[in-house]
KOLROGU-676830 format. One record per atom (N, C-alpha, C, O): z, x, y. Coordinates in steps of 0.05 Angstrom, whole numbers, plus 5000, padded with zeros to 4 digits. Each point is the difference from the previous one (the first is absolute). Layout:
N
ZXY ...
//
This chain:
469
734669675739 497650095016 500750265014 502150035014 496650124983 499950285023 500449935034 498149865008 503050185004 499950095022 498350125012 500650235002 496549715014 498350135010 499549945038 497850035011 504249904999 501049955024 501850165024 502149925009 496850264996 502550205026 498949975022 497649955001 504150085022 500149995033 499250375002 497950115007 504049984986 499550235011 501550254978 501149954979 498750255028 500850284965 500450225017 498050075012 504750084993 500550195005 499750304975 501350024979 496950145031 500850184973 502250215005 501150025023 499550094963 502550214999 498550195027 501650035019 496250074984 499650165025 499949845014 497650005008 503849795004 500249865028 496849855010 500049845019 498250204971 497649935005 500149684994 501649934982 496649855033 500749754991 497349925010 498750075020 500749744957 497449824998 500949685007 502249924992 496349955020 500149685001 498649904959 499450164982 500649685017 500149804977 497650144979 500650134981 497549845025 497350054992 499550224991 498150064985 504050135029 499350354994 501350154987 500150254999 501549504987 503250164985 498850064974 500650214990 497849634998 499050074975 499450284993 500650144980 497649925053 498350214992 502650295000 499450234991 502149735014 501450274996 501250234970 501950094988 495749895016 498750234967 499350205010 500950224997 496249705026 498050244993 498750184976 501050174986 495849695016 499050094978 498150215020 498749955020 501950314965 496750175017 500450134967 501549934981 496050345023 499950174972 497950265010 498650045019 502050074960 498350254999 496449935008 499449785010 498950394985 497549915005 498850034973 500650184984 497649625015 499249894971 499250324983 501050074979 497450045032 499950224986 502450144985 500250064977 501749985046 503050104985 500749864977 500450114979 499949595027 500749854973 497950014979 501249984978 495950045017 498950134978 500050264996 498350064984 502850105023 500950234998 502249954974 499750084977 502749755036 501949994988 499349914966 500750134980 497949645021 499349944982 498650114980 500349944977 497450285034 498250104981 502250224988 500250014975 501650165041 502050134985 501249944976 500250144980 501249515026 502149904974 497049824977 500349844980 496550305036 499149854974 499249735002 497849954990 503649875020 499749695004 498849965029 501050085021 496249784975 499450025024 499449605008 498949864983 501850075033 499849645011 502549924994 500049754999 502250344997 503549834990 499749835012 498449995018 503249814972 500049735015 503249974985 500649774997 501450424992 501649974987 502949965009 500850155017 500949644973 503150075025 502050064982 499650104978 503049835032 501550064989 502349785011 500149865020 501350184964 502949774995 502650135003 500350104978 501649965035 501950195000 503149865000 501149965022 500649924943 501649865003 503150225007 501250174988 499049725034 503250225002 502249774981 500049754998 501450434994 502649874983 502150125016 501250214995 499249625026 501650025025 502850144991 501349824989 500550455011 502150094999 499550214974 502050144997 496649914990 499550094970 500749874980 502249914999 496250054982 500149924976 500950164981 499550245001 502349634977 501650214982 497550064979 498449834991 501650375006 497750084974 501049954981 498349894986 504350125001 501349964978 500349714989 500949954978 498049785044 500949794996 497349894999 499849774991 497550405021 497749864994 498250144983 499449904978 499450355031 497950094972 500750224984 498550114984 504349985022 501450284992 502749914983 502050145000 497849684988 502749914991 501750184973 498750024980 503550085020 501050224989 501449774972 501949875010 497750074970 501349724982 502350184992 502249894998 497550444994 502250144988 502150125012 501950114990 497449855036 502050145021 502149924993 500249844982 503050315036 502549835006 499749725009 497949955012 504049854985 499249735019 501150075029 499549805015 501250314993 500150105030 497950045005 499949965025 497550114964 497350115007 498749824990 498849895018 500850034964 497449824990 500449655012 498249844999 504450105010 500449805016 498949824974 499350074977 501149635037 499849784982 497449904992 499849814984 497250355028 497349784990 499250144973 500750244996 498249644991 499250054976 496750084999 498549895016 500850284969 496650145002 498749774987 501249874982 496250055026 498649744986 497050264999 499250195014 499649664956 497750155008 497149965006 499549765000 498650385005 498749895016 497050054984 500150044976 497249965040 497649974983 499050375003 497750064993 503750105015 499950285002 501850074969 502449995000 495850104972 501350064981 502250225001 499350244999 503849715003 500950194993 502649985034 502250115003 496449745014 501449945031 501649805005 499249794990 503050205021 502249895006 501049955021 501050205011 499349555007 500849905034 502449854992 500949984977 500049915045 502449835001 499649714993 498149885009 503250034978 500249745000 499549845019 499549764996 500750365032 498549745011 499250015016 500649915022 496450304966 497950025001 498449824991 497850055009 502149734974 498949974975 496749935002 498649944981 500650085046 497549785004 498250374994 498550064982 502250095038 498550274998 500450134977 498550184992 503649734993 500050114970 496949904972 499050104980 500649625041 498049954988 497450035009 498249914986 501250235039 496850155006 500850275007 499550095022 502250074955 501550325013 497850165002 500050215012 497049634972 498450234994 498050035018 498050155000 503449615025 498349975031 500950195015 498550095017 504350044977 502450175021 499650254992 500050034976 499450255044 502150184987 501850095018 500050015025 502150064952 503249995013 500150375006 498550174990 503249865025 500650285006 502650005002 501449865016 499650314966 503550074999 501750155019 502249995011 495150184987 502050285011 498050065036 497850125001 503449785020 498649915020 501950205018 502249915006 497150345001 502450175018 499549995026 498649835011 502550375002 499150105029 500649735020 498549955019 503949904974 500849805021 502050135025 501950154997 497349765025 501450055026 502749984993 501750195002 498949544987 502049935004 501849775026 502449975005 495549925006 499949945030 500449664987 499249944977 501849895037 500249744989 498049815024 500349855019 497350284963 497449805017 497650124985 499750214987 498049545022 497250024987 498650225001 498350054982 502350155044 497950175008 498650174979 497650064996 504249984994 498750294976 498049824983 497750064998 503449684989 498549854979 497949865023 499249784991 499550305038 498349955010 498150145014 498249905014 502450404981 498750275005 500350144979 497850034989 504550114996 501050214985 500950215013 500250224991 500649705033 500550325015 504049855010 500949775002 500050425000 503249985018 499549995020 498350155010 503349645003 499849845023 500450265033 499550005024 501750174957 499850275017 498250165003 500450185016 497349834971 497250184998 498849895033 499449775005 500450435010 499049985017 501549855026 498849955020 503550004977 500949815024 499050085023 498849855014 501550444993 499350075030 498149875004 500149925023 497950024966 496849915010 500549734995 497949875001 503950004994 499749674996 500649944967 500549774992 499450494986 499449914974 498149924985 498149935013 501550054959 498150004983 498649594998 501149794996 496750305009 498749645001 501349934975 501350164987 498449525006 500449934982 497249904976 498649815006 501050304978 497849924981 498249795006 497650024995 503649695019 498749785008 498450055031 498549845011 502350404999 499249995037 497950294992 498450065018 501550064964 498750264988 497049764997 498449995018 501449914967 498449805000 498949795016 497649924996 504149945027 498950015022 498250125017 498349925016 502450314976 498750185024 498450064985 497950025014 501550054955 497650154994 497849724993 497750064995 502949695006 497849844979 501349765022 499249804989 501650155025 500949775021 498550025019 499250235006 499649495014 498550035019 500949745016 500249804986 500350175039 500149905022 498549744998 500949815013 497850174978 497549764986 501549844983 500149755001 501350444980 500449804975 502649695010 501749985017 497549854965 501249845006 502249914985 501349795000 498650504984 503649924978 500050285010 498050145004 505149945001 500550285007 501050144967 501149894981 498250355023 499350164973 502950034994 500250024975 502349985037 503250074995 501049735003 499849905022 501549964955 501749755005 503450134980 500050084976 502249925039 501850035000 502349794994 501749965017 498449944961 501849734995 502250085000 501649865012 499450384976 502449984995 502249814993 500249854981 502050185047 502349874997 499849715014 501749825002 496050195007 499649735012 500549945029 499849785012 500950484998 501050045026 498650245019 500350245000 497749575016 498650265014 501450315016 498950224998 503049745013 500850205009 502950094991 501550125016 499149824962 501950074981 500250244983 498650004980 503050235024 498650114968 497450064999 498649934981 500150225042 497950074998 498550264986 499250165017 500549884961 499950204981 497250034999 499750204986 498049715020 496549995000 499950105028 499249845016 501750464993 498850055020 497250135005 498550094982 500949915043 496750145001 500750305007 498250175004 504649894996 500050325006 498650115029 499949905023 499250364965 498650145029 497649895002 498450165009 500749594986 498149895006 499749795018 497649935004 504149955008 501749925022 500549644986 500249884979 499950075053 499349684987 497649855001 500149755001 497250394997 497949834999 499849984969 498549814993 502750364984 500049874981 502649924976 500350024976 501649865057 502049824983 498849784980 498149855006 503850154965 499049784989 500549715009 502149985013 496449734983 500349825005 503349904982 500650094978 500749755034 502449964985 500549825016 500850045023 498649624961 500649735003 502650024995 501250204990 499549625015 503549855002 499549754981 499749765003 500750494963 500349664979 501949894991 500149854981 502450255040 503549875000 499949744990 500849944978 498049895042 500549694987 498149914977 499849764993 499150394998 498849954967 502250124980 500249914977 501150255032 501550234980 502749965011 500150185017 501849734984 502950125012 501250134986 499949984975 501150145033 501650324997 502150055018 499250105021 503349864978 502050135014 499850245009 499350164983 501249955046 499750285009 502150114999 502149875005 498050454987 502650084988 501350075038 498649945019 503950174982 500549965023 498750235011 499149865018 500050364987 498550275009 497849795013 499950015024 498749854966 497949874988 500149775027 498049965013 504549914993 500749785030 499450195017 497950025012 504050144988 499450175023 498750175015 500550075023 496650034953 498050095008 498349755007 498250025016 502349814975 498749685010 500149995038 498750045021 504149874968 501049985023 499250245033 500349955024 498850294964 500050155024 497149975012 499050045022 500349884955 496249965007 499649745014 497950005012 503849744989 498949805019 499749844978 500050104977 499849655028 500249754975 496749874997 499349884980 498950175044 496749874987 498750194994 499250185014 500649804960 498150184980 497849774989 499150094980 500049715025 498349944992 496950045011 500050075024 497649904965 497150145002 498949734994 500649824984 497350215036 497849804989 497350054997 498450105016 501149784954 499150004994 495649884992 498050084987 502649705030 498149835011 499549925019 502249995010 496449945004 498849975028 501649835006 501149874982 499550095043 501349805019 498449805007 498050065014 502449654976 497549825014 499649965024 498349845010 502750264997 499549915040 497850315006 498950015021 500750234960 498750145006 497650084985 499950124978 498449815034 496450024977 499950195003 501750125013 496050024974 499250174987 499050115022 500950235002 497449705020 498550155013 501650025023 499150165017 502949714989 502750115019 501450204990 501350165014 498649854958 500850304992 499250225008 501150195008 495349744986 498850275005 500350075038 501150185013 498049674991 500849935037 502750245007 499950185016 502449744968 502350135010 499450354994 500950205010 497049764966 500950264989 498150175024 500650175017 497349744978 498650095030 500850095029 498750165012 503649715000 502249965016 501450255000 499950195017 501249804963 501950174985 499150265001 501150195012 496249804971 498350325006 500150215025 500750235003 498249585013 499550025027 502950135014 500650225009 500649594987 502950105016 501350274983 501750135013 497649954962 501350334990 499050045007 501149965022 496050164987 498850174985 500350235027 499450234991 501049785027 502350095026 503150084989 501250195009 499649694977 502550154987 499650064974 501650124986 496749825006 499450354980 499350155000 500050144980 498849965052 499450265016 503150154996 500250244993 501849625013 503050094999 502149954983 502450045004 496549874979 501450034977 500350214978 497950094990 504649995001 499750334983 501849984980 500850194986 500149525010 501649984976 498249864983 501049954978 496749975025 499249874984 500049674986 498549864986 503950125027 499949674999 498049795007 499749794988 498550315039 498349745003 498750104972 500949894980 497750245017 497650014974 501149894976 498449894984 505050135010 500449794975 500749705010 501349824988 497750185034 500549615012 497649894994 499749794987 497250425027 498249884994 499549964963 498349844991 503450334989 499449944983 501449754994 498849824988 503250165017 502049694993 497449765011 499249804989 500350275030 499149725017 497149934985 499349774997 498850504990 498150004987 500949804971 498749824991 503350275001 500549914971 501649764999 499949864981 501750095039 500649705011 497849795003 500349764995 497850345011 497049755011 499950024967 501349814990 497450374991 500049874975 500849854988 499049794990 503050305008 502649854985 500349725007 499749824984 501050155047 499849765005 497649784998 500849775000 496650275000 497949895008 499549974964 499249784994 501150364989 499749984977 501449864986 498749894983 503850065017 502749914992 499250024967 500149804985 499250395008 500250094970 503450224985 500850064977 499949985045 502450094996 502449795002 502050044986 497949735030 501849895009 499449704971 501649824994 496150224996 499449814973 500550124981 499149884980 502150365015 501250224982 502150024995 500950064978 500049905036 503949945005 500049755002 502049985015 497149734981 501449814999 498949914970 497749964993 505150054992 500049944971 498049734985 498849994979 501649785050 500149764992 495149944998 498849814990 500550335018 496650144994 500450114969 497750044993 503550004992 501150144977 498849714987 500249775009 498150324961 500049804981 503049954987 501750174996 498549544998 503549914995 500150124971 502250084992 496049934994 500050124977 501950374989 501850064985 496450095035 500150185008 503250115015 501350214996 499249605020 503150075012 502249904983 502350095000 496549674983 501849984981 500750254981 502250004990 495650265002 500450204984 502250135016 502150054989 497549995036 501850155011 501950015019 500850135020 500149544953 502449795012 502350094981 499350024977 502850015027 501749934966 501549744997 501649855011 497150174970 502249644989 501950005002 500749785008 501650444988 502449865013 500950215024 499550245002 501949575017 500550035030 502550085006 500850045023 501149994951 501750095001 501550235006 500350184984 501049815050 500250215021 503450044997 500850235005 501249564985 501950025004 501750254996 502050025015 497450184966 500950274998 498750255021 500650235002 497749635008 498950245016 501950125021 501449865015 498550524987 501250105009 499250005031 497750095006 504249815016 499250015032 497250085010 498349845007 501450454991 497150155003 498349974990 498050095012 501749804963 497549934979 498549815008 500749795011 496650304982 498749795002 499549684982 500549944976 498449925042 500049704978 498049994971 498650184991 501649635001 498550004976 496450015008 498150074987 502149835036 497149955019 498750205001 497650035002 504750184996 498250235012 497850114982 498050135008 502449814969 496949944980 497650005016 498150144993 501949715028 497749855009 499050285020 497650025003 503750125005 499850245021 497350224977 498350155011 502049824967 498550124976 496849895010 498150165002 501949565004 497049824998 499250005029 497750015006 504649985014 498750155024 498650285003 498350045017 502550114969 499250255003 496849974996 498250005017 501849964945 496549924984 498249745033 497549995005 503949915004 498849835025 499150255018 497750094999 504450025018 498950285015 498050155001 498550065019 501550034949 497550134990 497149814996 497750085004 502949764991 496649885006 500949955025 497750065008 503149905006 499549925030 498650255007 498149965015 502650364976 498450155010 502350235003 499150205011 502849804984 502250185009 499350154984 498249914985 503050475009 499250094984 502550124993 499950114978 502649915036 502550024985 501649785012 499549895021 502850064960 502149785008 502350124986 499650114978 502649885031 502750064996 501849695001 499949815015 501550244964 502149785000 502050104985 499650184983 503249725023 503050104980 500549744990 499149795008 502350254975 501749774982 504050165007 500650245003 500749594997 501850115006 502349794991 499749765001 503450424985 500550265014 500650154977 500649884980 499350365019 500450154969 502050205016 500750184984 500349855037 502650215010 502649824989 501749885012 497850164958 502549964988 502450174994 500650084978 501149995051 503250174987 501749714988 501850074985 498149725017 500849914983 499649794982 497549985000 503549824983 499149834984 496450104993 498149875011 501550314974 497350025005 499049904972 497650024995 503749904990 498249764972 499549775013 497749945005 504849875003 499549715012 497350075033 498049855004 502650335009 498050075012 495950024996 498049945014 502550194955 498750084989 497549774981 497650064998 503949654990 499849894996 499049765015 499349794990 500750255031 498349865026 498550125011 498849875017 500650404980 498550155019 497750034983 497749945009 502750184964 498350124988 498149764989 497650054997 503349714996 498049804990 497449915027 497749924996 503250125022 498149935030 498250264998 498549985020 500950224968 499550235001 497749974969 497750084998 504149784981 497850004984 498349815005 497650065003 503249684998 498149805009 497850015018 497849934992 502750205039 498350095018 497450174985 497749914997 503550374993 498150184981 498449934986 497750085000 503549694980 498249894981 497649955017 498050135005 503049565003 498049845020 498150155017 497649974994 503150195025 497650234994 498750094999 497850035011 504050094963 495950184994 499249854983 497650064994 503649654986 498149854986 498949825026 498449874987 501250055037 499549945015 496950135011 497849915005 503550354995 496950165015 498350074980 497750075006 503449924954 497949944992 498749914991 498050104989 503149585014 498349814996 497649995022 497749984992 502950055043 497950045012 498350284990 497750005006 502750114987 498550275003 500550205014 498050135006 504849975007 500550075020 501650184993 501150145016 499549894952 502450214997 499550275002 501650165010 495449924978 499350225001 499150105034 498650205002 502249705020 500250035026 501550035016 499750095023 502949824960 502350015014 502650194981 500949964978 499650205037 502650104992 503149905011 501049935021 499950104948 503449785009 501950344996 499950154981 501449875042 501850174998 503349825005 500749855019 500650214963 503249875001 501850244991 499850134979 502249915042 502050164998 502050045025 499549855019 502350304984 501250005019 501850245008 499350184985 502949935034 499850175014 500950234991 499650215011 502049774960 501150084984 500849904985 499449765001 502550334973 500449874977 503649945002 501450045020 499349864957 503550015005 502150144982 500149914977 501050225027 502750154985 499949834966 500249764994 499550484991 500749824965 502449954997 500049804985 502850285020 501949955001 500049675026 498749925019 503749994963 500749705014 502550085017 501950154995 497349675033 503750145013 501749804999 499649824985 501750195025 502749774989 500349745015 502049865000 495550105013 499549825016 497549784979 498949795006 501050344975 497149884987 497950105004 498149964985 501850205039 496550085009 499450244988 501350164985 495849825028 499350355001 499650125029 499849835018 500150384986 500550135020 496450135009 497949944988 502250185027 498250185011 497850204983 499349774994 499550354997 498450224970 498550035010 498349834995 500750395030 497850055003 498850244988 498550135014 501949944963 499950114981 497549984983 498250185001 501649584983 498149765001 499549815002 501549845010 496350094980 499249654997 497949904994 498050144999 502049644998 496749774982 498650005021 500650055024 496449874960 499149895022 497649874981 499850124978 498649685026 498849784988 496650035004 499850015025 498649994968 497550015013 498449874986 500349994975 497349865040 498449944986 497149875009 500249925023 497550044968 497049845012 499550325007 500450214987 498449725042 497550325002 498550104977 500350245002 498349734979 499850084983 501050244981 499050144983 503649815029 501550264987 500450054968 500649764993 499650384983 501150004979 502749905002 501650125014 499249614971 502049904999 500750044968 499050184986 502949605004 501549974976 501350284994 499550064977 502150135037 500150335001 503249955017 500949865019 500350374957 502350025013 499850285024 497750075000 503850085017 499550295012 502950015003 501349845012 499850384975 501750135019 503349924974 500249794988 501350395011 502349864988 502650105014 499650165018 502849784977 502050085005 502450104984 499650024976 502450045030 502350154976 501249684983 498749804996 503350244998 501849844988 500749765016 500549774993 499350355032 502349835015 498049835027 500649825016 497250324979 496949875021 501550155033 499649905022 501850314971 501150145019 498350285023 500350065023 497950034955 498450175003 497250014980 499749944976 498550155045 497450004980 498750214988 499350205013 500349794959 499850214988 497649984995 499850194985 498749745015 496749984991 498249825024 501049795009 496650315000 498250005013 500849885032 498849815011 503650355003 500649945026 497349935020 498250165003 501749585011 497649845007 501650055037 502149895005 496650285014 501649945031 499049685006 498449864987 502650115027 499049755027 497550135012 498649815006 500150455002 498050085002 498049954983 498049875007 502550234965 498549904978 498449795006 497649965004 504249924996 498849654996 498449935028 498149845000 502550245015 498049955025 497950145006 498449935018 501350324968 497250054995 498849974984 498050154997 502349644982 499349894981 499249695013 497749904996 504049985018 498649755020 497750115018 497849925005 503250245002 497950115022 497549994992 498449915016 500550204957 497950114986 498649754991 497649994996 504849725000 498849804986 498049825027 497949884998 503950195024 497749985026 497850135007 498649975020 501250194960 496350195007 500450285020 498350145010 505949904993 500250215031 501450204972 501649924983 497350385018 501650194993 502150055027 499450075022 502349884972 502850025016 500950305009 501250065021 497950144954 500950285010 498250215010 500450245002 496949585006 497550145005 499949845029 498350115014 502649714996 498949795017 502550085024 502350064996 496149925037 501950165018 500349695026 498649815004 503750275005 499549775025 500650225020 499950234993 500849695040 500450225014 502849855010 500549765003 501450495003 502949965008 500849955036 497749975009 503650015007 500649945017 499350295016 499250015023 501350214962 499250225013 497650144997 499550235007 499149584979 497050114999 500250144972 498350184997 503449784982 499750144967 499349834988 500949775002 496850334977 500149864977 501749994979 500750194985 500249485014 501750064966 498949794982 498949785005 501550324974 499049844964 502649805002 502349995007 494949834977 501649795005 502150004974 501849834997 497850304993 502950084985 499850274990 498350064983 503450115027 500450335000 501050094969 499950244995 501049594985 500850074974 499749754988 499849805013 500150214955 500149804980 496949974985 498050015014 501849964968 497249994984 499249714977 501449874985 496450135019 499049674984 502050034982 501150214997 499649564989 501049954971 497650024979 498649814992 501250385003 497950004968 499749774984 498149854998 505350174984 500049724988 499649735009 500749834984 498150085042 499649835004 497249965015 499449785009 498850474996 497349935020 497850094973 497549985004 
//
């Protein structure tokens, strides 16, 4: 069962809510409706109702071992999986891949994926920008809080940003809201005890400096009705609205948004029936169960075989109303043993995928949702003497699929060695104004305002993917 029970939630800015109000710390506000059909009549699509799925493959995924596999290389380079093939005539993944080998013509794969930071975290695969664009002002939002603010409202009763990740709310926080402060931090439950995952040690001790209750609740408190809610909030009103005469950081205005989107959330408990698996038809969780449970080789940091199930939370999210969700599968920072690594990691990765998008379209839901899977970079084609691969931010894969995008399509290739890309270099920009567009927002036409009063695009470079809109 989920955990939907807290006393009290400190956030990283020292600010602290009693029980009821922890939820709300998102903040949804947005542009004014006009702006957002603006946005929309630009990219063409006007009413989206469209989201998106954003799988991180926690540390980088080797391209060479999943949709880039080199069979003629040296064996220092082509490593031990063998190419299986798939329902794309003429296309070739790893062996154990085998489930996406058989709906490839659901996927398209991208080889040659450049322009990585190089930074060992989600941010880029959750904006497209380096985690250094803009620091002075706070930094670049993240794609899920961009959306917040333009199509999110204080009203709603699922917040428009859900942040699964690592399963650890204030862990590894890579989904930031940037210079947009914290009224549109994303929501990020604590799904640790659905998922365990060993924390690497960086990982304790950023734990550790933040304080040990991180849990949020999620549902009303029975000792508190509904109309003692509104009562407090009334209360509550009353007593800012005298210190928001003096306030110049802006913080009360993203409280009243937390406390706005807290009463939803809570009073609705359509989020908090979203995240508990066990509302799940048994049929259904059985798809995105695996039959065997067999954990005994798993590497410390990796995740469990369970973590499948983090796939069917997400498709839950989205009908709850979310309109992006982020989750990792982990761990692919293989310097070493990275086959036996590989071999546990990568089957939780196909399974999840499958399940899915044959999942969203059996409901009807594929052509609505976009699945993005990839990660922060790719890994060294040479093997080091440890077994692993190393660091390549050079290139790397990346998996896509649903939105109604042109699928069954390969993009992009690489040399001999999947070392460099020699045909149709795709940025991390690319691809996010290509999500962007599948939301109804031209991204390089569309402006927010900066901390100092500038407008910036919500992405300053990168252009649709042709082959796929």
């Amino acid at each position: 069962m989920f955990t939907v029970r807290g006393d009290e939630y400190r956030h990283c800015d020292g600010v602290t809510r009693r029980g009821f109000l922890a939820a709300g710390a998102l903040g949804m506000g947005g542009l004014t409706l006009a702006d957002l059909l603006r946005a929309e009549e630009t990219a063409r699509i006007r009413g989206s109702h469209k989201s998106i799925i954003f799988v991180h493959l926690d540390g980088g995924p080797p391209q060479m071992d999943t949709i880039d596999l080199k069979p003629n290389a040296p064996t220092e380079i082509r490593g031990e999986f063998k190419p299986i093939s798939t329902r794309v005539p003429g296309f070739q993944i790893g062996e154990l891949l085998p489930r996406m080998a058989g709906i490839a013509d659901r996927f398209a794969f991208i080889r040659s994926l450049v322009g990585s930071a190089g930074r060992h975290d989600a941010f880029q695969c959750q904006s497209g920008y380096n985690v250094k664009d803009m620091a002075a002002v706070g930094g670049r939002p993240a794609m899920g809080s961009v959306i917040s603010k333009l199509k999110g409202r204080p009203s709603d009763v699922a917040p428009a940003f859900v942040d699964l990740m690592q399963g650890r709310p204030l862990v590894r926080n890579s989904a930031r809201p940037g210079f947009f402060g914290p009224s549109y931090k994303p929501f990020r439950p604590d799904i640790s005890k659905l998922f365990e995952r060993a924390l690497e040690e960086g990982m304790k001790g950023e734990l550790a400096r933040l304080g040990g209750d991180h849990s949020v609740s999620l549902t009303l408190n029975s000792e508190i009705s509904i109309n003692r809610l509104n009562d407090r909030r009334q209360l509550l009103a009353g007593l800012d609205r005298i210190r928001h005469e003096v306030d110049a950081t802006g913080m009360m205005d993203a409280m009243d948004r937390f406390e706005q989107q807290a009463v939803g959330i809570l009073t609705s408990g359509r989020l908090a029936d979203a995240l508990d698996l066990e509302k799940e038809d048994p049929r259904v969780l059985a798809k995105f169960t695996p039959s065997s449970q067999d954990d005994s080789d798993r590497f410390a940091t990796a995740d469990g075989s369970m973590a499948v199930r983090k796939f069917l939370l997400a498709r839950r999210l989205i009908e709850a109303g979310v309109r992006i969700v982020s989750l990792s599968i982990s761990d692919f920072d293989t310097h070493s043993k990275n086959f036996p690594r590989m071999r546990h990691a990568l089957p939780l990765v196909d399974h999840g995928l499958h399940a899915l998008v044959t999942d969203l379209e059996e409901r009807g839901m594929l052509d609505d949702v976009t699945i993005v899977a990839w990660g922060e970079f790719g890994r060294t084609p040479r093997i080091n003497a440890k077994g692993g691969r190393d660091h390549w931010p050079r290139v790397g894969p990346v998996i896509l699929a649903g939105g109604g995008l042109r699928t069954g399509q390969v993009i992009g290739a690489t040399d001999r060695t999947a070392g460099t890309a020699v045909a149709r270099p795709v940025h991390y920009k690319d691809i996010f104004v290509t999500l962007y567009r599948n939301l109804g927002i031209d991204a390089r036409g569309t402006t927010t305002i900066d901390p100092h009063g500038r407008p910036q695009y919500l992405m300053d470079d990168g252009e649709p993917l042709q082959e796929l809109i």
